[in-house]
N, C-alpha and C positions, 0 to 999 in steps of 0.2 A: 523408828528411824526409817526417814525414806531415799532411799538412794537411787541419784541419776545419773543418764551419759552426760558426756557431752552437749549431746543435741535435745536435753531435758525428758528424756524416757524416762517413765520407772522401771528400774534393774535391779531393784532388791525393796525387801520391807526384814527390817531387822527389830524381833519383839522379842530380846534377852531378856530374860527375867520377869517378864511378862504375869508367867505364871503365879507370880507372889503377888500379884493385886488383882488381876483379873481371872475369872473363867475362860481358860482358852478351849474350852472341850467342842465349843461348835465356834467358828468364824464362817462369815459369807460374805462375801465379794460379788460385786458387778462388774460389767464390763470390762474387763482385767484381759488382754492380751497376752495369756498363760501359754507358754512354747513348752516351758518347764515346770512341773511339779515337783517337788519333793517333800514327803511326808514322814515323819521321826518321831516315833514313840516312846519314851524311857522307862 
């Protein structure tokens, strides 16, 4: 799921459950405007 403002930014990407259908162990991104990281390993 892709979440935006207002003014159509992307402000989140929400991949719950992800993990039961795909390998998440490497993702890669371009061009991504990243101010924030946050990384969480269970």
């Amino acid at each position: 799921i892709l979440d935006f403002d207002s003014e159509g930014r992307l402000v989140g990407i929400d991949i719950d459950h992800a993990s039961k259908i795909l390998d998440l162990s490497r993702i890669e991104v371009e061009s991504l405007p990243i101010t924030n990281l946050l990384i969480k390993q269970e």
